[in-house]
C-alpha positions as CSV (number, residue, x, y, z in Angstrom):
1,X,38.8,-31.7,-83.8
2,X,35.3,-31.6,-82.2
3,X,33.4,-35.2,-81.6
4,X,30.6,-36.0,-78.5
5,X,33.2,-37.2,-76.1
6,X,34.5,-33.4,-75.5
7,X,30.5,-32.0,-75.0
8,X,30.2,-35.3,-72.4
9,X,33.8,-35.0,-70.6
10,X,34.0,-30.9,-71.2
11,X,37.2,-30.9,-73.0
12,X,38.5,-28.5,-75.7
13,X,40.1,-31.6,-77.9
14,X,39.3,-35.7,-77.5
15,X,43.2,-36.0,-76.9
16,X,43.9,-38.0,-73.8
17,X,47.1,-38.3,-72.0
18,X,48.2,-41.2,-70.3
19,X,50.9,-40.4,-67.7
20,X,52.5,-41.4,-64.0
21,X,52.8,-37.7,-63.8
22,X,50.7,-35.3,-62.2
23,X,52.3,-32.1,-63.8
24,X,51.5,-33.7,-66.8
25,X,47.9,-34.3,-66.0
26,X,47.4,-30.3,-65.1
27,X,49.6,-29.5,-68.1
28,X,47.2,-31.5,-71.0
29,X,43.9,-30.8,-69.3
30,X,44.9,-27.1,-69.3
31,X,45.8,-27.2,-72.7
32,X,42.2,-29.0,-73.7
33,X,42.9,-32.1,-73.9
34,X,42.3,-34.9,-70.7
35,X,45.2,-35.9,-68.4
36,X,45.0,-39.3,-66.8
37,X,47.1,-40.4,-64.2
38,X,48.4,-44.1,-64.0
39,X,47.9,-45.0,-60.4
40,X,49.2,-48.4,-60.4
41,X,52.2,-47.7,-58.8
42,X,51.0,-45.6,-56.2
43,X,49.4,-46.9,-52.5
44,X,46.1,-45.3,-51.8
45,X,48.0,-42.9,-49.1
46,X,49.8,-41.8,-52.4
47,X,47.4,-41.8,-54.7
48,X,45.8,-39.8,-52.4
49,X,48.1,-36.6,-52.2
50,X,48.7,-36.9,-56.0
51,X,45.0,-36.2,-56.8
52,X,44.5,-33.9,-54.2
53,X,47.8,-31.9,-56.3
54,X,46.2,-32.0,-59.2
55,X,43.0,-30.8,-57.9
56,X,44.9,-27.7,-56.2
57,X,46.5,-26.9,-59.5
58,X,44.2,-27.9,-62.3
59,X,41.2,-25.3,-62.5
60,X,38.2,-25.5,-63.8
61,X,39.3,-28.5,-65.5
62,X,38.8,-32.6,-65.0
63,X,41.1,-35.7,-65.2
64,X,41.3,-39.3,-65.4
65,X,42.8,-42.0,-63.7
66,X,43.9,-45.3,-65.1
67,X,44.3,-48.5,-62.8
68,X,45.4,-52.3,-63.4
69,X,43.1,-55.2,-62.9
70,X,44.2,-58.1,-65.5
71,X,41.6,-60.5,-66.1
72,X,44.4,-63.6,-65.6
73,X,46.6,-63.0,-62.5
74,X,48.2,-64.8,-59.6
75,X,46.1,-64.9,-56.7
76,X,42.9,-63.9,-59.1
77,X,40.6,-66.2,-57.0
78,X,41.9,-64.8,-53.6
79,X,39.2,-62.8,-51.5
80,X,42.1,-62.6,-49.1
81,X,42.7,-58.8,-48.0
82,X,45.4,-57.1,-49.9
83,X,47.7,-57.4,-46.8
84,X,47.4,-60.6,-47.3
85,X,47.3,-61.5,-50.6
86,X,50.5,-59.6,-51.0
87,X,52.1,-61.9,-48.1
88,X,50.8,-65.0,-50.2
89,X,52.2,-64.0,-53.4
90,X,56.1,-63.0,-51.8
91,X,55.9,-66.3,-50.6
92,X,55.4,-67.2,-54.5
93,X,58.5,-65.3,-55.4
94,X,61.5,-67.9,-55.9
95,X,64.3,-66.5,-54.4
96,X,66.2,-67.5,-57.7
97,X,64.4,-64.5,-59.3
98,X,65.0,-62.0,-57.2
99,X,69.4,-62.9,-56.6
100,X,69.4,-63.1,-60.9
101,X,67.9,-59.5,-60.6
102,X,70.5,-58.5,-58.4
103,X,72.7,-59.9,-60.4
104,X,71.6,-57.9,-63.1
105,X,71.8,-54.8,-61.7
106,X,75.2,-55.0,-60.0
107,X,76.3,-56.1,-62.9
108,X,75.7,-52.5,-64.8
109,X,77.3,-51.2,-61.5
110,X,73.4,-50.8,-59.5
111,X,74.0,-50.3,-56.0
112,X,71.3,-53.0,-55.1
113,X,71.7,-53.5,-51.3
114,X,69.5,-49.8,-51.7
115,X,67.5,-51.6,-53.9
116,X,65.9,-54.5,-51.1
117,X,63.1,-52.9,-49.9
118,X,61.6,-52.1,-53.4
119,X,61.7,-55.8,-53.9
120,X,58.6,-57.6,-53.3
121,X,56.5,-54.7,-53.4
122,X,52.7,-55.8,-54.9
123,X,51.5,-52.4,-55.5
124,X,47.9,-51.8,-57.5
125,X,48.7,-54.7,-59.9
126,X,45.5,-57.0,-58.6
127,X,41.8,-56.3,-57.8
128,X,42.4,-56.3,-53.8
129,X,44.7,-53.5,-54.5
130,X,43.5,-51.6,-57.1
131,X,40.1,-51.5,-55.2
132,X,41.0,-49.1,-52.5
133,X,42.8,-46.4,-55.6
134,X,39.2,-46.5,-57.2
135,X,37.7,-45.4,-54.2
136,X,40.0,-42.5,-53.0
137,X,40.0,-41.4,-57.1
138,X,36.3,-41.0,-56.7
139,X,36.4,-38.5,-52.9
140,X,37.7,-35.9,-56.3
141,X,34.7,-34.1,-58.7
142,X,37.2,-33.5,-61.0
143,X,38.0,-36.8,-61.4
144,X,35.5,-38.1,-64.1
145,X,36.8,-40.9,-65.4
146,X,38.6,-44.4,-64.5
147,X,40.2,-46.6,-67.0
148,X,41.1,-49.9,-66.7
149,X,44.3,-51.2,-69.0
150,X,43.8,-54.4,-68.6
151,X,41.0,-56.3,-69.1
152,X,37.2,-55.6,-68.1
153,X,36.6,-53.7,-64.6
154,X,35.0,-56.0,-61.8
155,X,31.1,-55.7,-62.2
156,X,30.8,-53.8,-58.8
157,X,33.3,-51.6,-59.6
158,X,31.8,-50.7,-62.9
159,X,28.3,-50.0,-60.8
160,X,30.5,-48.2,-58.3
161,X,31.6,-45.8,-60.6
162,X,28.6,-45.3,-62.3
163,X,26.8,-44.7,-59.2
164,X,28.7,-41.8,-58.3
165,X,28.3,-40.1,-61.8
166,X,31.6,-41.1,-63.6
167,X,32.3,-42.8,-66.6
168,X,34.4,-46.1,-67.5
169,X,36.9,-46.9,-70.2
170,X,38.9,-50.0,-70.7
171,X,42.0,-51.2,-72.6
172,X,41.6,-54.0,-75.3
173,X,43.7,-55.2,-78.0
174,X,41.0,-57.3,-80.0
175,X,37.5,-57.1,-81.1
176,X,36.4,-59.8,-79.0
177,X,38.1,-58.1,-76.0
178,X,36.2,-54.9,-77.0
179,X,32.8,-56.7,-77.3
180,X,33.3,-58.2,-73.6
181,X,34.1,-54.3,-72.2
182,X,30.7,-53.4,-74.4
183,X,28.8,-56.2,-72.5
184,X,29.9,-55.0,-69.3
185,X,28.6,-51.9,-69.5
186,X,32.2,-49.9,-70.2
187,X,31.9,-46.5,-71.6
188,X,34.2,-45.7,-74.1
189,X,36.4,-48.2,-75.9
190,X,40.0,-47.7,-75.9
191,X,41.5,-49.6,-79.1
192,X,45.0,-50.5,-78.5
193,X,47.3,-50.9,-81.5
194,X,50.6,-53.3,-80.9
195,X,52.9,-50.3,-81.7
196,X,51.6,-48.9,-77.9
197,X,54.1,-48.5,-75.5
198,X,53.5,-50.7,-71.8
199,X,50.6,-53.4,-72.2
200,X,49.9,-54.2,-76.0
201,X,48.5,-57.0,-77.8
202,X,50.4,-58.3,-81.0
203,X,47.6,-56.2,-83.9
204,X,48.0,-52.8,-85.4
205,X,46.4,-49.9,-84.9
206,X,45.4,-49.6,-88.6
207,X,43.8,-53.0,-88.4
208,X,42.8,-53.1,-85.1
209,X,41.4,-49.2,-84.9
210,X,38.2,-50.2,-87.4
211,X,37.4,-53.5,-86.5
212,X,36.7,-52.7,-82.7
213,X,34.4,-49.5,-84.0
214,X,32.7,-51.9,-86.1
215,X,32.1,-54.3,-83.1
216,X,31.1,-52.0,-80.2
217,X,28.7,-49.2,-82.3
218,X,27.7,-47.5,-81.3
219,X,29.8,-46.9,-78.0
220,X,32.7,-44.5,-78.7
221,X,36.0,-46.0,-79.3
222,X,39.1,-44.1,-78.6
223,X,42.2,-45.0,-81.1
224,X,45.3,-45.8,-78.9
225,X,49.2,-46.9,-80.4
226,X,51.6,-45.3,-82.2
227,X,50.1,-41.6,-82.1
228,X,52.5,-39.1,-81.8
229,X,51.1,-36.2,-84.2
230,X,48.0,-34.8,-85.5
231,X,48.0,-36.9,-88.4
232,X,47.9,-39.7,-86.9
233,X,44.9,-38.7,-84.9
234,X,43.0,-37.9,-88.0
235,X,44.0,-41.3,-89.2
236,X,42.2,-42.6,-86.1
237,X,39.2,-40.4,-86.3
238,X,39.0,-41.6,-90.4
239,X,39.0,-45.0,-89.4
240,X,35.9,-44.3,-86.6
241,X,37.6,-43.5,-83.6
242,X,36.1,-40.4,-81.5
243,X,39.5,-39.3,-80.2
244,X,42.9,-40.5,-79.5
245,X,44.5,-42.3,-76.4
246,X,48.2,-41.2,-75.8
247,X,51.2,-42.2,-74.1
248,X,54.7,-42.7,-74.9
249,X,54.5,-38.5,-76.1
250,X,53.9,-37.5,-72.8
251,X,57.7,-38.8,-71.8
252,X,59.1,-36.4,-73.8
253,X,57.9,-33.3,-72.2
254,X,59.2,-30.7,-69.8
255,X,56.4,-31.5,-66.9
256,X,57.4,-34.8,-67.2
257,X,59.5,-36.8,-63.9
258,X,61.6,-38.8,-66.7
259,X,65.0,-38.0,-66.3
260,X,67.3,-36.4,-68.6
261,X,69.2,-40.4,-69.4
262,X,65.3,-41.9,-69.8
263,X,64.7,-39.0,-72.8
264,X,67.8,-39.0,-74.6
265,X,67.4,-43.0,-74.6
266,X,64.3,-42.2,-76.4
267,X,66.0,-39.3,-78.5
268,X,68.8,-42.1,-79.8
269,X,66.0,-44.7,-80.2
270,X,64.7,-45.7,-83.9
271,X,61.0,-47.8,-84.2
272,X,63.1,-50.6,-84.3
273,X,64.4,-50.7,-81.1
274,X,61.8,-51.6,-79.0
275,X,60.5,-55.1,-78.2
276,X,57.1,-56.7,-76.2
277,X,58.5,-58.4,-73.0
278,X,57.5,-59.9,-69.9
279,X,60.4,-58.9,-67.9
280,X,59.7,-56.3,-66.2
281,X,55.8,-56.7,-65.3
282,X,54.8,-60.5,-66.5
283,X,52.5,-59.7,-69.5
284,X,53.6,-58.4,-72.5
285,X,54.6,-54.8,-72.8
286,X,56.3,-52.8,-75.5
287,X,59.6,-51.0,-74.0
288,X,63.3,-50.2,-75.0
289,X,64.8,-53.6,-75.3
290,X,68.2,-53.5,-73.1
291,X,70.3,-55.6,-71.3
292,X,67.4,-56.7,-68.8
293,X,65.0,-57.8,-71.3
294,X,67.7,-59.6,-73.0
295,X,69.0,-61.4,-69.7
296,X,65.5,-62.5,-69.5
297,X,65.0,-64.0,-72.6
298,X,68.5,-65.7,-72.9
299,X,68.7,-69.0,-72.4
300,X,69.1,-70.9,-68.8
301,X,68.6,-67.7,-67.1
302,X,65.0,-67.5,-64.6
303,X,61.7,-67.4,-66.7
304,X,59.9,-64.1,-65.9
305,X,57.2,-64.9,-63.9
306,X,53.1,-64.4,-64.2
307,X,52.0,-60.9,-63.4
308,X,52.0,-59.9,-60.4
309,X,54.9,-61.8,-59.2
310,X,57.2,-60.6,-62.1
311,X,56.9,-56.5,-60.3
312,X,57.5,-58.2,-57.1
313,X,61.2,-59.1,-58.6
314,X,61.7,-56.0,-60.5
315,X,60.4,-53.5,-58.7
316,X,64.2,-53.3,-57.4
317,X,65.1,-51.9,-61.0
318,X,62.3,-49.7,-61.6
319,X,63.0,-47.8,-58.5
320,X,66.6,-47.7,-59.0
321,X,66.3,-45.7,-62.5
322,X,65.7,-42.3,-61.1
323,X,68.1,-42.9,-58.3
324,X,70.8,-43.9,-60.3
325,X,70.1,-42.7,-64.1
326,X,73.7,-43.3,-65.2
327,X,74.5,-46.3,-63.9
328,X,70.7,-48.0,-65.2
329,X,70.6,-46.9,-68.6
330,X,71.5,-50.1,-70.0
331,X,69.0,-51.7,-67.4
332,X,65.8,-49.5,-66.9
333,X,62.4,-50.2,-67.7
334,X,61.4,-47.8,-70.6
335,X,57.6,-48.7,-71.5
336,X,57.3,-46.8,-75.0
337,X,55.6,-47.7,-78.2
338,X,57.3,-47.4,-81.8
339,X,56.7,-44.1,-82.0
340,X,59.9,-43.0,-79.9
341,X,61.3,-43.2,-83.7
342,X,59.9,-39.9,-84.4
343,X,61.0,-38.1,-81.1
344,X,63.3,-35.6,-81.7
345,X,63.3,-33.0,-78.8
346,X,61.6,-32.6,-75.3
347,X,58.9,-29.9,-75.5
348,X,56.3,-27.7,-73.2
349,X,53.3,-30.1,-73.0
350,X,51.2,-27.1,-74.2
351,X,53.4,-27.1,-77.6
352,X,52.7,-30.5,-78.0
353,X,48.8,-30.3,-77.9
354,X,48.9,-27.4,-80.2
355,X,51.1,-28.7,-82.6
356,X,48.8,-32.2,-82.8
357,X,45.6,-29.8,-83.7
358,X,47.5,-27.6,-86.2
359,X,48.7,-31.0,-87.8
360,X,45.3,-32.5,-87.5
361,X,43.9,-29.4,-89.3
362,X,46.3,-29.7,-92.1
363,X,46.0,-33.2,-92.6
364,X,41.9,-32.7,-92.6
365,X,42.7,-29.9,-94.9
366,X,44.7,-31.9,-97.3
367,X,42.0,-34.7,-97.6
368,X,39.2,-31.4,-98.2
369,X,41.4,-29.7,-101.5
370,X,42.2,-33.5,-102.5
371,X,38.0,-34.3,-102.9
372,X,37.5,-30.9,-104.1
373,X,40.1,-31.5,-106.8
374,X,38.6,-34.6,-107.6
375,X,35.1,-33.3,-108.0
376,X,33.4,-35.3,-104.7
């Protein structure tokens, strides 16, 4: 499970490992593969002390980290300082919203009034804010890469990056998205099936996977939605792909922050049971559908809004899942692809990684005897 991406990144495996947690990060890079942490939710002053963590506890070995910059968002066309901009767009919150999300949650028995200040909160969803995470991700060696998962990188920040020696990946769910991050001057492809967890477009991985190798050659492309075993990765890797892009695994593992309600939602959960919605972030993600996606989509309730504004109202409920797991289970934001119908058990990270490349091996090993048999 060798291609050029592990000789130019220095990893053991072209698995990566998309996560919001750090222990993760160590845990996959230690284990050969690449951890990369989602910053989005994290200030700079966070983001900070996270990567200075992983740099304590990861070794020898490097890490990624993934930021948000759509290319279509409120306040796009704002050179307004992120102090600012965020002021502009609270003011763009209808009050509406943010009393129905209340509503919501104290409904399902939320204790909002401990919910008000993670209302309104713009975090690294826009280009003023995700700015300032690219620079204190690049203060760390060991950080060598920065993906985008949404849309095409700014063009300074792409020089920015290249300038001090790291590469640049970038999310897409089309060709025609893939041949814009090509033209950029993005490093490595990241093809995104609509069985991913979070952010997805509407084609599949098996469709999607060759088409976007075809259009970008020869940059590498990695193979992202629905992996979650090593034959799917050698699926990837027969259809072009140099390695595999991860995600909704990486919840069910024992570094994980998840808590024990989030995992045995995902334990309960068939392929069937998730749905793309625009409640919880304003663009399209794939998630557990639940009562708060539902509220959203039923009619004469509030419209989610446009991204970032749609955080800015539930931001309230995202926080409040890890303080109260019983009481939000029916109302937290899960992000996970259609895979969670295979997820059976929470494991050691290591386990997981080692179980992918023994599956990959077989799988390779099946297709070898099968030619073999048939003479090729």
């Amino acid at each position: 499970m060798r291609t050029p991406l592990c000789d130019e990144l220095g990893i053991e495996f072209p698995i990566f490992a998309f996560t919001h947690c750090r222990d993760v990060v160590v845990a996959v890079s230690k284990a050969g593969g690449f951890g990369v942490l989602g910053a989005v939710g994290f200030t700079p002053e966070q983001l900070e002390i996270e990567l200075n963590w992983i740099d304590e506890h990861i070794g020898d070995h490097t890490y990624g980290v993934d930021i948000v910059i759509p290319n279509k968002y409120e306040g796009m066309n704002s050179d307004m300082p992120a102090d600012e901009l965020k002021k502009m767009l609270q003011d763009m919150v209808p009050q509406g919203h943010i009393d129905f999300a209340k509503k919501v949650l104290s409904d399902h028995g939320v204790p909002v009034e401990q919910s008000d200040g993670d209302a309104l909160q713009l975090l690294g969803w826009t280009e003023a804010t995700a700015t300032p995470q690219v620079e204190i991700a690049l203060k760390h060696p060991k950080m060598t890469l920065i993906a985008n998962a949404l849309g095409t990188p700014p063009a300074d920040m792409i020089d920015a990056i290249h300038a001090a020696g790291r590469k640049v990946a970038a999310l897409c769910g089309s060709a025609y998205q893939a041949m814009k991050h090509a033209d950029a001057g993005v490093d490595i492809i990241i093809a995104q099936g609509g069985e991913a967890g979070g952010h997805c477009g509407d084609v599949g991985s098996i469709v999607l996977w060759p088409e976007v190798v075809k259009a970008v050659a020869p940059k590498p492309v990695l193979g992202a939605g629905g992996i979650g075993s090593g034959q799917q990765i050698a699926a990837a890797f027969a259809l072009g792909c140099q390695g595999a892009w991860t995600g909704s695994q990486w919840l069910m593992v024992e570094e994980s922050e998840n808590t024990a309600k989030q995992q045995e939602a995902y334990i309960k959960a068939t392929s069937r049971d998730t749905v793309r919605s625009r409640s919880f972030t304003g663009k399209p993600a794939r998630m557990l559908k639940n009562d708060w996606t539902v509220a959203w989509e039923t009619e004469g309730n509030p419209e989610p809004l446009g991204m970032p504004l749609q955080y800015m109202v539930s931001g309230m409920a995202v926080a409040a899942t890890s303080r109260y797991p019983n009481e939000t289970v029916d109302v937290a934001f899960n992000p996970v692809g259609q895979v969670v119908g295979s997820f059976k058990k929470v494991e050691k990270t290591a386990t997981v990684i080692n179980r992918w490349v023994e599956e990959y091996l077989e799988a390779t090993g099946t297709l070898t005897k099968a030619n073999e048999a048939a003479g090729v």
